[in-house]
N, C-alpha and C positions, 0 to 999 in steps of 0.2 A: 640463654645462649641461642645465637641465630642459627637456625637451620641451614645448613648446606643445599643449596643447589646444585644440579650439574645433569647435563644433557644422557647422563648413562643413568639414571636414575627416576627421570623424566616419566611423566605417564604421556608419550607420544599418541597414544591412540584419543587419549581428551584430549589434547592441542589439536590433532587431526580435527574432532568435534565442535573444538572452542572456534576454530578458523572458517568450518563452513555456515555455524549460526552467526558469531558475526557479519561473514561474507553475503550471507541471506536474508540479515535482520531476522531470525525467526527459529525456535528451535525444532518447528514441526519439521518445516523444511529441509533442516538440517537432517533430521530424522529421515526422510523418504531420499537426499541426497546419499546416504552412508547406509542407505538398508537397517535402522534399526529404531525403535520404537523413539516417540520422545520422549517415554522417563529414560531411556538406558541416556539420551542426551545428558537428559537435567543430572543424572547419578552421574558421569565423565566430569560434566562441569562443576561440579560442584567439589568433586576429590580434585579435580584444579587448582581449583579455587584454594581450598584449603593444603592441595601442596605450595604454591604461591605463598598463602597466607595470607592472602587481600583479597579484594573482592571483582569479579572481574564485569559482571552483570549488575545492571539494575533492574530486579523482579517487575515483571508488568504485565495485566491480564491482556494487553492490547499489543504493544511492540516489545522488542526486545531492543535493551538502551545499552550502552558499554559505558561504564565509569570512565574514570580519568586515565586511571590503569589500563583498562579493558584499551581502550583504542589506540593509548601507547604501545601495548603491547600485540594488538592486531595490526599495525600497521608494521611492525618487527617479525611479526610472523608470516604476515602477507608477502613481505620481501623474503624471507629464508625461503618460504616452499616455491616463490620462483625464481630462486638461485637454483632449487632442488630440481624443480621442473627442464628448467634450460640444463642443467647436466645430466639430468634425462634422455633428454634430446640429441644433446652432443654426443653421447654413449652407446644410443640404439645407431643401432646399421640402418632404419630406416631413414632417405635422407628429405632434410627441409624441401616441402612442395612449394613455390611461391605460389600456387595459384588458388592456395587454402588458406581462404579468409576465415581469421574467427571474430565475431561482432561480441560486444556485451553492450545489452543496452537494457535502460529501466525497464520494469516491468509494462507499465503503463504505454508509452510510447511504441514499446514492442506490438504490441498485441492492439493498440485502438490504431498505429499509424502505421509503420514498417512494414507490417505481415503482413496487411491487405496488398502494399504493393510490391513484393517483393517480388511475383512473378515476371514484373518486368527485370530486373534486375537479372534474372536467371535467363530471362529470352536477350537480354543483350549480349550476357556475359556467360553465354554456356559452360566456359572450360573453366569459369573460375569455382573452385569447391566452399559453398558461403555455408559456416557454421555459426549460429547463431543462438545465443544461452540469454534469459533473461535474467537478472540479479539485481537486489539493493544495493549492493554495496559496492562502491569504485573500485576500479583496480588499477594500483600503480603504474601506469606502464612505463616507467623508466626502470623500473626491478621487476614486471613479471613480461615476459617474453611468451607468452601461453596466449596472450588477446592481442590482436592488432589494433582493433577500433573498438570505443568505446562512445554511448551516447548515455550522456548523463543529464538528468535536471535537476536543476539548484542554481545556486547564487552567481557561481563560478570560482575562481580562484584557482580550480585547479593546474594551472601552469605557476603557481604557486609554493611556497612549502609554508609549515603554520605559522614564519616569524615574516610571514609575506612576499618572502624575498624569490625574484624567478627563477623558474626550473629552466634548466639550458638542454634543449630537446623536444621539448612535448609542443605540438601542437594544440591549440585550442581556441574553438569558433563556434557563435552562438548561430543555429538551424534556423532561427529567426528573431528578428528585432526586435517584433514588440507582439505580444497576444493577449488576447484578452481573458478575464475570467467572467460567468456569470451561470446563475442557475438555469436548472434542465431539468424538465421530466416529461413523461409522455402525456399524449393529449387527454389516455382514457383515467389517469390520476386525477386532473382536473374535472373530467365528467362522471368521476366514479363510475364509471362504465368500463366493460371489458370492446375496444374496438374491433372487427374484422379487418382485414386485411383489403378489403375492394370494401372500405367503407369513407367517405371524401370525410378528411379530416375539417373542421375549423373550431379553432380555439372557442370555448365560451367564460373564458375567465378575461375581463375587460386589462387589457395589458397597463401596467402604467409603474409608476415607482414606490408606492405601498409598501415598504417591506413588511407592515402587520399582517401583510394575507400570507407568508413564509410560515407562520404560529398556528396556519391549518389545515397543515401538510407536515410527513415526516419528511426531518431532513438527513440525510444520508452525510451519514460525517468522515472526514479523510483526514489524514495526517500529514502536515508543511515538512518539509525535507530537515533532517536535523543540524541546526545550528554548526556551522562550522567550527566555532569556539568554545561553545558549552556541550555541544551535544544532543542539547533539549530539542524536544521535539512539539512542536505548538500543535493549533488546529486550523484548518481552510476557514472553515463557517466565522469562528471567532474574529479571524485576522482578514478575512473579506469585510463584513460587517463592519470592524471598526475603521475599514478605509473607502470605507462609500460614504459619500456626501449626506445622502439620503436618512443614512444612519442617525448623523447628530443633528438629524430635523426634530427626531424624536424627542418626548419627553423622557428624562428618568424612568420613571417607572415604563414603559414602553420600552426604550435598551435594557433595562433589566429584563424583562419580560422574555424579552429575542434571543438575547443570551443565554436564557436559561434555557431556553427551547431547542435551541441549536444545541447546546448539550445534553440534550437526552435521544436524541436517535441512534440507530444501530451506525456501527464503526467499522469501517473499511480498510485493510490496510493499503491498499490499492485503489489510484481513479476508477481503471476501467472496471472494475468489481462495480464500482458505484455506480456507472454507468450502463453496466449493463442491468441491475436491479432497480434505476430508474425507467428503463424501457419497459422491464417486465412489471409497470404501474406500481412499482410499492414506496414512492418519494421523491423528493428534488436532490437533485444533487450539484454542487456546485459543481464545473466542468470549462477545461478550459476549452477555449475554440477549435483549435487546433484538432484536437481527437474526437471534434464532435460536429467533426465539418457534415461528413456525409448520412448522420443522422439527421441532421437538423433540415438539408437540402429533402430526406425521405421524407420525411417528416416523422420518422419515430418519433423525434422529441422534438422538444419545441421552451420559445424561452417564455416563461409565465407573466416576467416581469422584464421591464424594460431596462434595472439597473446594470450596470457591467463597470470591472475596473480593470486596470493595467496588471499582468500578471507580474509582478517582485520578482519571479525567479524565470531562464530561459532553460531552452534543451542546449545543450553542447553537443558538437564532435571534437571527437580526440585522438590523436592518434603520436604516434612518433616521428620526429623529425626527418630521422634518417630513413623512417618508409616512406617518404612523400612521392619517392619515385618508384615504389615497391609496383609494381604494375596491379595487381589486385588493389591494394589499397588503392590506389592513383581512380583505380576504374568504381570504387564503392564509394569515395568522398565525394567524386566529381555527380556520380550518380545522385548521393542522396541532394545535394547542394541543388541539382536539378529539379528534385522530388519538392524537396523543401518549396523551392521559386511556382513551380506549377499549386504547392497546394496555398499559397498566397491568391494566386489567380481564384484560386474557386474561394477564397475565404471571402474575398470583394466579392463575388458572388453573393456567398452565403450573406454577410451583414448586409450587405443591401435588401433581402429577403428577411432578414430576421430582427434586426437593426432597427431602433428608433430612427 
């Protein structure tokens, strides 16, 4: 006999659980979001799971995946708690500020591009109150009224729904056209030397397209954004490699070699994670341009090899239609769209410095 369901019965506090490890990809996280350990997570989740009766996770020492169910069912929960939230809202006596911006934006993007410049943002726009959360995982914003802008990387599609067809509302615009990817580490990796700081950097590894000299270095491995359709979640190193020219110069035995190698480095679930443990000498890290503009100009890092390919996936902004004339939003799109344009300028800088 099937089990009954029903929302009075509900273990609410695991759905609480199950919403913010999906929302974070990560059940640590979840854990320091909700104040409580991550076994009390995994015990929530898993009496979930088994009140469901399905499975909602897929176990992983690295990421955390959501089955087929999982992300049906995250994306149903994501819209209830911000029906919940917005009636929140409507409820409380305090009233809507317009001048209180809240961003969601990747982790990555946040912290290697945003943050640095955000002071200007605040010296233009003093009165407007900018709140800002870094997260994995998108948010609806046609059912959650809780984020006003969102900045995402991946594919796109999001003005999308999964059978393709457009959303009527959401704005969506790539930060930029085209960037590039390619490796990064510091100078004193390559001289196994620890450098100083008033020490005149110059590369002594003869730059060129090699990729066998990558097999004498660790490489610092990241995770590609997961699949729109399936979910899955690939790797950088892998899916660079196989789309560099360079690559099927190789013999057989040699891609085998590279591949193998690129899979045994330590795993990041984050760029700038990797990018900041390429600075501090411990390996290469794939990296896109963009987040590595003003490293590369320092010269903290530097590109070892002269290969580089077209980044597959773009940053997005997002936002909702009917804010376009919300004056905060109005004053943070037009802002970053600016940010964006000027960090092109210094990118033509950058590659002509670092650029074959």
């Amino acid at each position: 006999m099937k089990k009954a369901i029903h929302i009075r019965s509900a273990p609410l506090g695991a759905i609480r659980a199950f919403e913010a490890a999906a929302r974070l990809g990560s059940f640590k996280l979840a854990a320091q979001e909700l104040s409580v350990t991550p076994a009390a997570i995994s015990h929530q989740l898993a009496a979930l799971e088994e009140y469901l009766g399905a499975p909602l996770f897929v176990r992983s020492n690295r990421l955390v995946q959501l089955t087929t169910k999982g992300r049906q069912f995250s994306t149903q929960v994501t819209s209830a708690f911000a029906q919940l939230q917005t009636a929140m809202q409507e409820a409380s006596a305090t009233d809507t500020n317009e001048q209180v911006l809240v961003v969601s934006a990747a982790p990555s993007i946040a912290a290697k591009w945003l943050v640095p410049r955000l002071s200007r943002f605040h010296a233009q726009f003093p009165d407007i109150d900018l709140r800002l959360s870094s997260e994995n995982q998108s948010h609806d914003l046609m059912h959650d009224a809780s984020v006003d802008v969102v900045l995402r990387y991946g594919k796109g599609g999001y003005d999308q729904d999964f059978s393709g067809a457009k959303k009527t509302g959401l704005h969506a615009e790539k930060l930029w056209e085209e960037t590039y990817l390619f490796p990064v580490c510091s100078p004193a990796t390559l001289r196994n030397t620890q450098v100083s700081e008033n020490t005149q950097i110059k590369s002594v590894l003869t730059r060129s397209k090699d990729l066998n000299q990558l097999r004498q270095h660790t490489l610092l491995r990241l995770p590609l954004p997961p699949d729109r359709d399936t979910g899955e979640i690939g790797e950088r190193w892998q899916a660079w490699l196989s789309n560099t020219n360079e690559f099927h110069t190789l013999n057989q035995n040699e891609q085998a070699a590279l591949l193998a190698h690129a899979n045994k480095g330590p795993f990041y679930s984050h760029e700038h994670l990797a990018i900041d443990t390429a600075k501090s000498h411990h390996g290469i890290c794939l990296a896109l341009d963009v987040l590595v503009i003003e490293d590369l100009l320092e010269k903290k890092l530097l590109r070892p090899l002269t290969v580089r390919t077209r980044d597959p996936y773009s940053h997005w902004l997002l936002y909702r239609e009917k804010d376009a004339q919300k004056a905060s939003v109005q004053a943070f799109s037009q802002w970053i769209r600016d940010e964006a344009a000027l960090s092109l300028k210094t990118l033509a800088s950058c590659r002509s410095q670092v650029s074959p």
